[in-house]
C-alpha positions as CSV (number, residue, x, y, z in Angstrom):
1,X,17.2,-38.8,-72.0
2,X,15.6,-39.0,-68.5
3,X,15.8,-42.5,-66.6
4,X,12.2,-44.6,-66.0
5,X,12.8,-43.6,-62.0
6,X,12.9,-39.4,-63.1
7,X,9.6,-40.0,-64.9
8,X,6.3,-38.4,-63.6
9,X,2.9,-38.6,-64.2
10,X,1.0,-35.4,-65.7
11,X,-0.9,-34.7,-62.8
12,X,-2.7,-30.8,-61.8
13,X,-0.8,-29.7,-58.9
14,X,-2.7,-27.4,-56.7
15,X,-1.3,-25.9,-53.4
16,X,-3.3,-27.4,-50.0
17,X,-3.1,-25.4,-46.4
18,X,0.0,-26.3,-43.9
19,X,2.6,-26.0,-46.9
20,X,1.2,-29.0,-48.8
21,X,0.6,-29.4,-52.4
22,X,-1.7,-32.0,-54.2
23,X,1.0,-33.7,-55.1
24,X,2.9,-34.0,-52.2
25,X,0.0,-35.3,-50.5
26,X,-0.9,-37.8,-53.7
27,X,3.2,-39.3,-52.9
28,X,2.7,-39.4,-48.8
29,X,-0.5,-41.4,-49.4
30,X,1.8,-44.3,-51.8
31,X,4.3,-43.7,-48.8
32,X,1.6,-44.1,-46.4
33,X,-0.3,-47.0,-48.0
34,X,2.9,-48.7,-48.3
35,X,3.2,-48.6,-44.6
36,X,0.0,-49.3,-43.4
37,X,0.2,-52.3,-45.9
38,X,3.6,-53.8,-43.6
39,X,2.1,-53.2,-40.3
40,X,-1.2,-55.1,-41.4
41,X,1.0,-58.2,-42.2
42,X,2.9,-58.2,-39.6
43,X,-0.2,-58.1,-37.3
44,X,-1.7,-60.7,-39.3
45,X,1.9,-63.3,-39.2
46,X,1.9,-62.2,-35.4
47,X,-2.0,-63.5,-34.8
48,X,-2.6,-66.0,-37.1
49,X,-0.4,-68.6,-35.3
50,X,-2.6,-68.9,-32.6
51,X,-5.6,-70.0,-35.0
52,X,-6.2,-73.4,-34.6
53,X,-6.8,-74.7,-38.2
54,X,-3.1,-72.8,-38.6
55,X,-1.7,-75.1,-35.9
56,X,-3.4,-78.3,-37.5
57,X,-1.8,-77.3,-40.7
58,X,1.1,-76.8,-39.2
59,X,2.0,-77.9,-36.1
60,X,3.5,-81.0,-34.9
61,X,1.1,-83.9,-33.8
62,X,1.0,-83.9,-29.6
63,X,0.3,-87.8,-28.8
64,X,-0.8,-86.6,-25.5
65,X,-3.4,-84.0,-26.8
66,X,-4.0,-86.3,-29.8
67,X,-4.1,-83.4,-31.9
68,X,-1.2,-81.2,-34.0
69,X,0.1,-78.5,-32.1
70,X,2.5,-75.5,-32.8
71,X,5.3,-76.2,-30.5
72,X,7.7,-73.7,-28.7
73,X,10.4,-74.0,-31.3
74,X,8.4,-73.6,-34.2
75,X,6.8,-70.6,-32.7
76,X,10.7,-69.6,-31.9
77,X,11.7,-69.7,-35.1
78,X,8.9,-68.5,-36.6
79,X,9.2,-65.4,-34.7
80,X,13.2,-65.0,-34.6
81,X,14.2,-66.3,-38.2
82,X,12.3,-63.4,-40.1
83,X,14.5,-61.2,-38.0
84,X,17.6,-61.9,-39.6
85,X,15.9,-61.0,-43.2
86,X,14.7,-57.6,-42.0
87,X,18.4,-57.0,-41.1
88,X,19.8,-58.2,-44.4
89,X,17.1,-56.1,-46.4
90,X,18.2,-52.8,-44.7
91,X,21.1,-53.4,-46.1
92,X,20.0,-54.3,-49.5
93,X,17.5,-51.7,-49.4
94,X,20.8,-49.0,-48.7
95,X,22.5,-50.1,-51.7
96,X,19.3,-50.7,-53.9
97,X,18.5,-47.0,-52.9
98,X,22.1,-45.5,-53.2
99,X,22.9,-47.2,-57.0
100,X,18.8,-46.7,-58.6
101,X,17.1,-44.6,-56.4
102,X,14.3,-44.7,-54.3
103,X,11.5,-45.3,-56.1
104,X,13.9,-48.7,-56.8
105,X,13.4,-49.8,-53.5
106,X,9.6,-48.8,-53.1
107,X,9.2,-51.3,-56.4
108,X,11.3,-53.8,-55.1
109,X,9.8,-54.0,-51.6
110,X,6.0,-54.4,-52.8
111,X,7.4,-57.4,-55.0
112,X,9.4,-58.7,-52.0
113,X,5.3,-58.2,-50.1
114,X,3.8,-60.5,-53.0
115,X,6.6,-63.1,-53.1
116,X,5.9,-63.3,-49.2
117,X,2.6,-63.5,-49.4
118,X,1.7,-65.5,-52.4
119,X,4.5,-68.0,-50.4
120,X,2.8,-68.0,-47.3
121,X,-0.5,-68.3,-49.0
122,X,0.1,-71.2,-51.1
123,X,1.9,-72.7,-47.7
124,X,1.1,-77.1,-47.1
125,X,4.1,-77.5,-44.8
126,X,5.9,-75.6,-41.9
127,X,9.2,-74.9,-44.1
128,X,6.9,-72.9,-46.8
129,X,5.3,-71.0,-44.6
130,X,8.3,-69.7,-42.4
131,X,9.9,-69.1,-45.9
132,X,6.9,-66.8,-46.7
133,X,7.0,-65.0,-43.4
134,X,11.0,-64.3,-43.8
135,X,10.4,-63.2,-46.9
136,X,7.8,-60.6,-46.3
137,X,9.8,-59.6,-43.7
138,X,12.2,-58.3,-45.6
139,X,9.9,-56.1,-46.6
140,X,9.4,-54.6,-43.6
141,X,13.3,-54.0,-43.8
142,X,13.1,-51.9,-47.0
143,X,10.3,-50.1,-45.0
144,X,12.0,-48.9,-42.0
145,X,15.0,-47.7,-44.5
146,X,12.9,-46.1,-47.0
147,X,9.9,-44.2,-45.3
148,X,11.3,-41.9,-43.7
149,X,14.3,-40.9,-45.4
150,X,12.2,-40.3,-48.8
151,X,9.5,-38.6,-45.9
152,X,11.9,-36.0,-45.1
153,X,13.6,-35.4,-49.1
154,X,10.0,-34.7,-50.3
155,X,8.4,-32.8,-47.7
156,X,8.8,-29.2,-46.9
157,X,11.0,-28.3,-44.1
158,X,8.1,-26.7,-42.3
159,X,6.2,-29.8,-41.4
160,X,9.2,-32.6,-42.0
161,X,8.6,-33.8,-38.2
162,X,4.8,-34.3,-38.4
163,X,5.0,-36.1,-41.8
164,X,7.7,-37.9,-40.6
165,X,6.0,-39.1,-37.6
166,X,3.3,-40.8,-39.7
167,X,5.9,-43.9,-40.1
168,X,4.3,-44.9,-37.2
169,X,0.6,-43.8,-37.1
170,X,0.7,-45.4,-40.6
171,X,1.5,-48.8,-39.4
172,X,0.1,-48.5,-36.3
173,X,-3.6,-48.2,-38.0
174,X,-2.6,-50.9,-40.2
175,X,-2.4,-53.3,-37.6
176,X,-5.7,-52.3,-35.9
177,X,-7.4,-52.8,-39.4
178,X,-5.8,-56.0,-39.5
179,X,-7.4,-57.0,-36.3
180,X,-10.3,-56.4,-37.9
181,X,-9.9,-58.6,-40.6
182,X,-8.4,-61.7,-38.2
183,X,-11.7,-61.1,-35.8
184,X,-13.8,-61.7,-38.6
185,X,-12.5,-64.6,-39.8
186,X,-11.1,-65.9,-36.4
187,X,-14.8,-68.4,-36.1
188,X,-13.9,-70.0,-40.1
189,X,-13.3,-73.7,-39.2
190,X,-11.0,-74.1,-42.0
191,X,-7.9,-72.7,-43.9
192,X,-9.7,-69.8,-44.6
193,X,-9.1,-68.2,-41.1
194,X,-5.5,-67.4,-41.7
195,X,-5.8,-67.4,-45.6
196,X,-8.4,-64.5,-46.0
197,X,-6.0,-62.4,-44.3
198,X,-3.1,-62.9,-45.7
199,X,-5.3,-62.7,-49.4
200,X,-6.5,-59.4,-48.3
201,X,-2.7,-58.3,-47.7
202,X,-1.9,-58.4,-51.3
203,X,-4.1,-56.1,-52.0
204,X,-2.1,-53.4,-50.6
205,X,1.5,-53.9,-52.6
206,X,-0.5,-54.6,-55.8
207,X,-2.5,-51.2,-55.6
208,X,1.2,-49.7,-54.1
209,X,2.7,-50.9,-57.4
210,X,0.3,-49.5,-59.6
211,X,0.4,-46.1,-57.8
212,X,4.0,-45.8,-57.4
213,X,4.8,-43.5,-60.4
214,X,3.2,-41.0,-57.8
215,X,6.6,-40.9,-56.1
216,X,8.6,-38.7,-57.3
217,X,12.3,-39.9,-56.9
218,X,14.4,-38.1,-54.6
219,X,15.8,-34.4,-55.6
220,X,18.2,-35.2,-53.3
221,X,19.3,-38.4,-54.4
222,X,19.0,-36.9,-58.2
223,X,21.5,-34.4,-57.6
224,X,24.1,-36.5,-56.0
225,X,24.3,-38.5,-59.2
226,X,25.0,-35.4,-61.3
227,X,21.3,-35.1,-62.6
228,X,20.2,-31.2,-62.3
229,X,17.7,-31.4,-64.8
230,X,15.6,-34.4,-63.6
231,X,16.2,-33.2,-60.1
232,X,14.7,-29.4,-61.0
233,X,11.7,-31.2,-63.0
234,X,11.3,-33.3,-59.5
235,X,11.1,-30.5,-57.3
236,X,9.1,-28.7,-60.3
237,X,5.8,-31.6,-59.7
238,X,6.2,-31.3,-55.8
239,X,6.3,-27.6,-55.6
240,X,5.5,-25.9,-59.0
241,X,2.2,-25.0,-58.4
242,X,3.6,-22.0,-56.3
243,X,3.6,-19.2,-59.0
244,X,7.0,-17.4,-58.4
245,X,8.7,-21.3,-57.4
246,X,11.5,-21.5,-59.4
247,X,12.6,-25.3,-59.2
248,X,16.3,-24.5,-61.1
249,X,17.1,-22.1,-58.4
250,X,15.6,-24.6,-55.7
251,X,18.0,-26.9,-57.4
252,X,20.8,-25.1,-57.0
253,X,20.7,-24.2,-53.6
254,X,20.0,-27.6,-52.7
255,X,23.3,-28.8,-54.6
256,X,25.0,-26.1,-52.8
257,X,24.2,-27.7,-49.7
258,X,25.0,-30.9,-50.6
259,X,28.4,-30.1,-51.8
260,X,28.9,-28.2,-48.4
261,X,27.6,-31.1,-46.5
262,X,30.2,-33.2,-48.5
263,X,33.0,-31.1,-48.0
264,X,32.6,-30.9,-44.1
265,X,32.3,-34.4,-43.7
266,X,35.3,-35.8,-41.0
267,X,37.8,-38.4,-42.4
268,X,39.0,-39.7,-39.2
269,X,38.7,-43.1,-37.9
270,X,35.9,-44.6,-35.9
271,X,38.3,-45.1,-33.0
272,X,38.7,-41.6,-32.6
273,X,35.6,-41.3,-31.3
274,X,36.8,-42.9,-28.0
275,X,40.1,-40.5,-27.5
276,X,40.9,-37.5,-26.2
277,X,38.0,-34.6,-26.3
278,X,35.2,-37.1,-27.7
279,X,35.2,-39.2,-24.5
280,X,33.9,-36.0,-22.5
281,X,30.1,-36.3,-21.8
């Protein structure tokens, strides 16, 4: 019986110019929206602190100013603490990714995004709403560790740099939309200036979620856990509409060089690295 994660939707593959296929396009665009979903967050955590009805919220009350102000150390920790969870999340995202797969992680990150979000959203004090921001930083974590590893084990080698390269072109747009957005709402007197932002985030991990059975799961990935079969039917939906493709034989070579990749790995110490030979630049 094949896993939830092997299962893929019964979609017409067709093959596209610059060794694309329909569905390798239809699983960079869920990787893509993904990303262009983080860097429109982040933009909008980064900016929003500078709103003033976000300070009032917020802030600490200035007896000089006679007004609530975000001080230096709230901005400090607002900026620094959601650092530490993007750490932590790379390496939850590595074992997530290594025991369930990758689609695993895509899941779990745009759940990680709503959590964030919803927290940050719902935010009356300054605790909640760093909580929110850590949270959907984490996110951001799973991100850097997932798009372009699963960029490069779905792609053909041909164009593996270029797609690769859309990591950041991806979340580089999604901040410039995101200025957008925060312009627009930058004049609202109220809540609503750093709200309606952070509302129109969700938008992207709940479409993401929906989508995501798009993704195939890695052939890669499917192969190291003794899967050939859904491994084959994975490369089958990226590259079967190829008439002579042969995904079994695809299969195979790619275990091949998986088991020769295995076998030449070195089993020496980290401190060899800084003897002998290996200190020569």
């Amino acid at each position: 019986m094949r896993s939830w994660c092997a299962l893929l939707p019964p979609t017409k593959n067709v093959s596209l110019p610059a060794h694309l296929t329909s569905n390798i396009l239809l699983a960079n665009i869920v990787l893509g929206a993904s990303m262009f979903g983080v860097g429109f967050g982040n933009a909008v955590f980064d900016t929003i602190q500078a709103m003033e009805p976000f300070e009032t919220r917020f802030g600490e009350f200035d007896s000089e100013k006679q007004k609530r102000d975000i001080t230096a150390t709230q901005l400090a920790f607002l900026n620094s603490f959601p650092l530490l969870t993007y750490a932590l999340s790379l390496w939850v995202a590595a074992r997530v990714g290594e025991l369930y797969g990758r689609r695993s992680v895509l899941i779990l990150m745009q759940v990680t995004c709503l959590a964030g979000l919803v927290t940050a959203y719902t935010s009356t004090t300054y605790r909640q709403i760093l909580a929110g921001r850590m949270t959907y930083n984490a996110a951001g974590g799973m991100a850097t560790w997932l798009y372009p590893m699963m960029q490069a084990e779905i792609v053909p080698g041909a164009i593996r740099g270029v797609m690769v390269n859309l990591y950041a072109i991806n979340r580089t747009l999604g901040a410039f939309i995101s200025a957008i957005v925060l312009r627009l709402t930058s004049d609202i007197a109220n809540d609503g200036s750093w709200r309606i932002p952070l509302a129109v985030n969700i938008a992207f991990p709940c479409a993401i979620l929906v989508l995501s059975p798009l993704l195939p799961e890695s052939p890669r990935w499917l192969l190291r856990q003794g899967r050939f079969d859904d491994a084959a039917a994975s490369l089958s939906w990226l590259y079967g509409c190829y008439g002579d493709y042969d995904a079994k034989e695809e299969a195979r070579l790619l275990q091949k060089s998986l088991e020769e990749a295995g076998a030449s790995k070195a089993t020496g110490p980290w401190s060899d690295l800084f003897r002998g030979i290996n200190q020569v630049t």
